[in-house]
N, C-alpha and C positions, 0 to 999 in steps of 0.2 A: 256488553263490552262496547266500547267508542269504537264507531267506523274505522275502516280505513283513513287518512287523511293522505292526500295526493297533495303536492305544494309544487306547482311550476313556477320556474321565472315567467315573469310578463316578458313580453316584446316588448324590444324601444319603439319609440316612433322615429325613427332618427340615428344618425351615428352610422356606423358597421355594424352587422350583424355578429352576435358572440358564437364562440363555438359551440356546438353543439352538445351538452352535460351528459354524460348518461345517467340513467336514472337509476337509484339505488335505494330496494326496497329495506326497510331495517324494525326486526322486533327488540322491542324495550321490553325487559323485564326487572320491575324494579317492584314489585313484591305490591301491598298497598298502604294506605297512610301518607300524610301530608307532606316524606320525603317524595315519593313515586309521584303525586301528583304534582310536585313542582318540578321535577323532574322530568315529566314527558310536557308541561306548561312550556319549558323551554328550548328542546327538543323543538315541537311545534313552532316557538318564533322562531327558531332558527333555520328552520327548513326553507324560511325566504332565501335562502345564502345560497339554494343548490335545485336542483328535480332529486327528491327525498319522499320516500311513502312509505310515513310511520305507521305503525299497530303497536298494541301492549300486551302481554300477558300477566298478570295479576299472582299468578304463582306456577309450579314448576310442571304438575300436572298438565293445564291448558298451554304453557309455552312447548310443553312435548309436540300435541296434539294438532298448534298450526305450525310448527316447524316441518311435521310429518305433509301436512294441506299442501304447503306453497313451497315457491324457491324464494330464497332469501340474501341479500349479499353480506349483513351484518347484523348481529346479537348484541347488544349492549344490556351486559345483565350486571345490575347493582350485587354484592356478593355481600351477605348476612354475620353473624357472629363467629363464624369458623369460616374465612376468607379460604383457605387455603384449602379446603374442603369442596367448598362450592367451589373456587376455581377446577379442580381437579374431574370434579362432575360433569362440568360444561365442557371440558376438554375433551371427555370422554365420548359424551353424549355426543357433540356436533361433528365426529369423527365420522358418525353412519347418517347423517343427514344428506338431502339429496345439493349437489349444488355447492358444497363445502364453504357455509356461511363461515367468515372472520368473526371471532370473539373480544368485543371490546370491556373489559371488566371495570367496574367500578366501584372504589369501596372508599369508607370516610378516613381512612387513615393507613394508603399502603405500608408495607413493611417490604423492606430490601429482598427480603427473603421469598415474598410471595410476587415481588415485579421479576425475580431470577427466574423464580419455577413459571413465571408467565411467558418470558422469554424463550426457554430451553424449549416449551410448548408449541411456539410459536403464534403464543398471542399479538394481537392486532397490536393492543397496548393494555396499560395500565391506569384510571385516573384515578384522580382525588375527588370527592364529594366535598361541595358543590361543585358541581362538572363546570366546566369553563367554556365558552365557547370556541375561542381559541382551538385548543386542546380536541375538540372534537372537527371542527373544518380541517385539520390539518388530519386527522385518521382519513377521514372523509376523502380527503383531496388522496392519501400513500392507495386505498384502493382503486381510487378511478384511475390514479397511476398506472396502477399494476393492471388494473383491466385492459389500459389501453395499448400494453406489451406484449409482444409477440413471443414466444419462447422459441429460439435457436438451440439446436442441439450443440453441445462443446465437440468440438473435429478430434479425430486423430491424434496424438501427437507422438513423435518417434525423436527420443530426446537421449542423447549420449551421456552416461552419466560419468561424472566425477567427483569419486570419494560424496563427500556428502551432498556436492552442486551439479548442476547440469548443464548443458549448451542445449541450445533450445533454437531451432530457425533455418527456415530456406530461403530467405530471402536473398539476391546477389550479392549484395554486401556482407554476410555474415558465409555465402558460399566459397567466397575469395579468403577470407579470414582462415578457413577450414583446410583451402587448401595449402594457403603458405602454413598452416599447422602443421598440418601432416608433413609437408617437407622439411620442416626447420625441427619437429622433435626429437629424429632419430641421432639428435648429433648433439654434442655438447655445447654449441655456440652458444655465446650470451645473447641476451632477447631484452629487447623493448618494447615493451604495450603500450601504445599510448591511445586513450580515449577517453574521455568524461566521467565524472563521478557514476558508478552504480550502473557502467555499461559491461562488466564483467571482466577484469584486468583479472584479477584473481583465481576466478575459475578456469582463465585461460591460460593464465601460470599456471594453474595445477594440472593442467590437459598435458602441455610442455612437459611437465615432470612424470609424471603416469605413463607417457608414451615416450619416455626419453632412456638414453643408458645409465641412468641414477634413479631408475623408478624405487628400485630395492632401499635407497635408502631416505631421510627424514627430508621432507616438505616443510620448512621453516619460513614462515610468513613474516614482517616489521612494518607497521606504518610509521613511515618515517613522522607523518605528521601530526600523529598521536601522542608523540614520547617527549617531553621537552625536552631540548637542547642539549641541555647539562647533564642530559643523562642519556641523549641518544648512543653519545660514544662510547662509554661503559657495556651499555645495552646489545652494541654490536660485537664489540672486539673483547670483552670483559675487562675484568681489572681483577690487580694484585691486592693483598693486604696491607693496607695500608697506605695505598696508592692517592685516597683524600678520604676527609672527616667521614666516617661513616663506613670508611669499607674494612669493616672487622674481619672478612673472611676473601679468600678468593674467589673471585663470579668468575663464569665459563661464556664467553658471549657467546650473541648467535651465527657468527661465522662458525665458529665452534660444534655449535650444537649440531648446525647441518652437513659437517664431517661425511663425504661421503653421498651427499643428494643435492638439494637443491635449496638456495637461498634467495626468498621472494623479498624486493625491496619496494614497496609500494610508496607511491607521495616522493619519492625522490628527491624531487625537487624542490623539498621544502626544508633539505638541509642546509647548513652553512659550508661557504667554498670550505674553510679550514676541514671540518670535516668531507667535504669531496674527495678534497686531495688525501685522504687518507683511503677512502673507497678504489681512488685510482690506482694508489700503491697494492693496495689488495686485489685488484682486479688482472693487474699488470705481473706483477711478482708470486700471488695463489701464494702468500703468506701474511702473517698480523702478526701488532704488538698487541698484549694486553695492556690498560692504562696503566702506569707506572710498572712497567715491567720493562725489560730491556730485551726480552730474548725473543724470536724471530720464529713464529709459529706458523706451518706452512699448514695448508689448508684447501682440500679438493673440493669447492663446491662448484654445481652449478650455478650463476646468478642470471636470473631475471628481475629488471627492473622494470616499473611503471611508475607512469605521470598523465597526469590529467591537464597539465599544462603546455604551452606551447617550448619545448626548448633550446628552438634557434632563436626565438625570441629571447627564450630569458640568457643566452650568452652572448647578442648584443646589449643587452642591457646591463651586461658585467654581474648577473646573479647565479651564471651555471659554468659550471668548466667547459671548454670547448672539448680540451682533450679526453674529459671522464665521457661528455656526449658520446664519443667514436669508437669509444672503448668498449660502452653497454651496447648503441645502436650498431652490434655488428648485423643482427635482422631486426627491424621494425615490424611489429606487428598493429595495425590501424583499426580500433573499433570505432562501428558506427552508431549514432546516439538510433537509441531505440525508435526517435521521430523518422530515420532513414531505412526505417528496414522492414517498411510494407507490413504486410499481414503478419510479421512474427510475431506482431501484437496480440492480434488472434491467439496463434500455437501458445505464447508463454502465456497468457490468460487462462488458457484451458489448462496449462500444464497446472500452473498455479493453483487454480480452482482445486482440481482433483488432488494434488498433493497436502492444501489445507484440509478438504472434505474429508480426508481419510486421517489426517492427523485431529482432528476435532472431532470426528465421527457423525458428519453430516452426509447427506443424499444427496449433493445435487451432480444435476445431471445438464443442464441448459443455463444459457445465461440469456436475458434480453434482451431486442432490439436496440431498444432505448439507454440501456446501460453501456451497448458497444460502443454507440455512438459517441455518448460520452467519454468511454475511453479512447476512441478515434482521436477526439477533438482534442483530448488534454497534453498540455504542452511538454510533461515529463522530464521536470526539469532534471528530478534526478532520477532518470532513466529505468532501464530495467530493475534496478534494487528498488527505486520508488512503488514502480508497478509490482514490483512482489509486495511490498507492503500493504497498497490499496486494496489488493485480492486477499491476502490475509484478515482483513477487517475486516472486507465483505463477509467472506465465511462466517467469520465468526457471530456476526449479528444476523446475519441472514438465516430463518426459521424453518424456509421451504426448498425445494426441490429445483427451484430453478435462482439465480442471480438477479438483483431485480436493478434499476435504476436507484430506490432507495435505501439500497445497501450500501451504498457508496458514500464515501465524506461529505459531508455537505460542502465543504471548497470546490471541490468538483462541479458536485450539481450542479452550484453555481456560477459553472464558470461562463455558461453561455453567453458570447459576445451580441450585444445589441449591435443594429445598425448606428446608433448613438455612439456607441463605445469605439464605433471603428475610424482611423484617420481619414481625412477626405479624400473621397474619390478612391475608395479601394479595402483590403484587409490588413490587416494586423500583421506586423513582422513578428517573425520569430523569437526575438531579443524582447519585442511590446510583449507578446504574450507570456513569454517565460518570466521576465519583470514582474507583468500584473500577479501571475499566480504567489509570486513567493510576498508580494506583498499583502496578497490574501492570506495567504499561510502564517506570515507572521503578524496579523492583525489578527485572525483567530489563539494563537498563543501568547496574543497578549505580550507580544515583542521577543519573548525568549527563545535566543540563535537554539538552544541546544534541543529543545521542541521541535521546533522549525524543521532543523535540518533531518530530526529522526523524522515527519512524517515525508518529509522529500526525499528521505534516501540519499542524501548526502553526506558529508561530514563538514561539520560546523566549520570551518576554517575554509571547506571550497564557500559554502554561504556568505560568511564574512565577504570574502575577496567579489562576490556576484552581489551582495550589496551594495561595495564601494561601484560598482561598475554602475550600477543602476544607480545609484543616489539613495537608495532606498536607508 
């Protein structure tokens, strides 16, 4: 059998000194015949790329045998006529290996089906035959990654649940929040939330309603900026037969349907004054018309509204009624964007983790260093809903026991700001940072808002409007 081969980088003579590689020992088994030897031929040139020391095993027997010898960090085994076989084996096998080498599989023509069961497995990867070199620097580089991650344990968390969502956080900001909660829910006053897309308006209307005196009855949600126009008002107040083209039967709106509990109006502020003034007559009077109806239908709900907008601005600007403002804002309730509220990052991280882990039916138990960081650093445009989504992915591509740095989107990864990248003489405002992401976000979807917005956790219409603001 062909030695060992050890492949260091040279020293420059010159420059800065590079970081220091770790070195990573790796058995090739790619069976024999003129694939196998061009195969570890290139393997060999490549090794100039990194500190890499290759060996080969010729068949399964003798790769048993020096697996058993040494510690190893990676298996790169070419897989035979029954791919999905020999995957299955090596899974098996390297399970009581000492050192728990990653298995990098390669075969001349994967199939969907054996890259899925390599996944679930949590293989390294998957390649095509002729291996690329590409393709293998870049497995290469995801372990020296992960070697170089510390594993944190996920803390604690003690998280209030509601109905299906949770509040989640002790930060001061979210502790002030809690406590105007607790005082404003035992009473039927109408409520205003206002904070940022995906900072949790909704769950904290539902807290309002669960701990209010209309808990007993129906929680009725509307994003006003969902429904188009022409059909918000129908949507809300119902309509009669024959009230316009199309309405063949009587609708019951959703003042209606929350008879009795509570009536959540999200995006507010993205109705038309005409329509205000009809929210106001409703909110003022506790009765409605149906559209083309005449009769005068009284109606107990509770209403909490929310906006993510500013709306002393938009009633200078002649877009929001003054009077409907003072009508909803009898309490204000103010969330803060998830960037304001310290370590709650942490807690809903952990929460997150575990409530995917257990809905996908994964292990983990720690997330890393290096992954926190980068969620430290990430500008969350859309907030807490964003960051449930980025944890949800993780999970579910993530193979092992702990969160890694790359389990995360690659926008992310990428987001690390150069000293290049930064304005002079200083850091990146908050507005630059949030800008560049969504400009990354929407350079990876290929421009499409409605992409965009699902991986930010927003909804497309706040995007649009953070567009126009940015130029973007």
């Amino acid at each position: 059998m062909t030695p060992p081969l050890r492949v260091e980088s040279s020293p420059r003579s010159a420059g800065p000194r590079r970081e220091e590689v770790a070195l990573l020992r790796i058995l090739v088994v790619a069976g024999e015949g003129t694939r196998a030897a061009g195969l570890l031929q290139n393997l060999r040139q490549w090794a100039d790329d990194g500190r890499l020391e290759l060996d080969s095993a010729p068949d399964l027997p003798r790769a048993v045998r020096q697996l058993a010898g040494a510690r190893w960090d990676l298996v790169v085994a070419v897989l035979g006529e029954h791919p999905d076989d020999d995957l299955a084996w090596w899974v098996d096998t390297l399970r009581g290996v000492p050192g728990s080498p990653r298995l990098l599989a390669a075969a001349p023509t994967p199939s969907m089906g054996l890259v899925l069961r390599a996944e679930k497995a949590g293989v390294l990867d998957v390649l095509s035959l002729p291996l690329r070199r590409d393709d293998l620097m870049a497995a290469l580089e995801r372990i020296r990654s992960a070697a170089a991650e510390t594993a944190l344990p996920l803390p604690p968390v003690e998280a209030q649940a509601v109905g299906p969502y949770a509040l989640v956080g002790q930060s001061p900001a979210m502790l002030d929040v809690y406590k105007l909660l607790a005082r404003v829910a035992g009473s039927a006053a109408t409520v205003l939330v206002q904070g940022e897309s995906g900072t949790g308006k909704e769950v904290v209307a539902r807290a309002l309603h669960v701990n209010g005196p209309k808990a007993t009855g129906a929680f009725v949600a509307v994003n006003c900026a969902a429904i188009p126009e022409n059909l918000l008002e129908s949507e809300l107040f119902g309509h009669e037969k024959g009230a316009f083209t199309g309405a063949v039967t009587r609708k019951i709106g959703r003042f209606e349907q929350a008879a009795g509990g509570t009536l959540f109006l999200d995006e507010i502020a993205d109705m038309s004054l005409a329509l205000q003034a009809k929210i106001l007559r409703a909110v003022q009077e506790r009765e409605i018309e149906r559209v083309g109806g005449a009769e005068a239908i009284p109606v107990d709900v509770r209403m909490i509204a929310a906006t993510n907008r500013d709306l002393k601005e938009a009633i200078q600007q002649g877009r929001f009624r003054e009077d409907l403002y003072y009508r909803l804002a009898v309490v204000t309730i103010r969330l803060p964007r998830l960037g304001e509220r310290g370590d709650d990052l942490v807690l809903l991280t952990a929460y997150f983790v575990r409530q995917f882990a257990e809905r996908y039916g994964k292990q983990i138990h720690a997330i890393s260093d290096r992954a926190l960081d980068l969620l430290r650093g990430h500008a969350w445009v859309g907030n807490v809903r964003e960051l449930r989504n980025v944890i949800e992915r993780a999970v579910i591509v993530g193979g092992e026991d702990v969160l890694r740095a790359e389990h995360l989107p690659e926008e992310l990864r990428g987001e690390a700001v150069t000293l290049a990248d930064r304005p002079q003489g200083g850091l990146l405002t908050l507005a630059e940072i949030e800008a560049r992401h969504i400009a990354r976000v929407l350079a990876h979807t290929n421009g499409q808002i409605g992409a965009a917005a699902e991986i930010l956790g927003i909804h497309r219409n706040t995007l649009t409007r953070k567009m126009k603001e940015y130029g973007l």
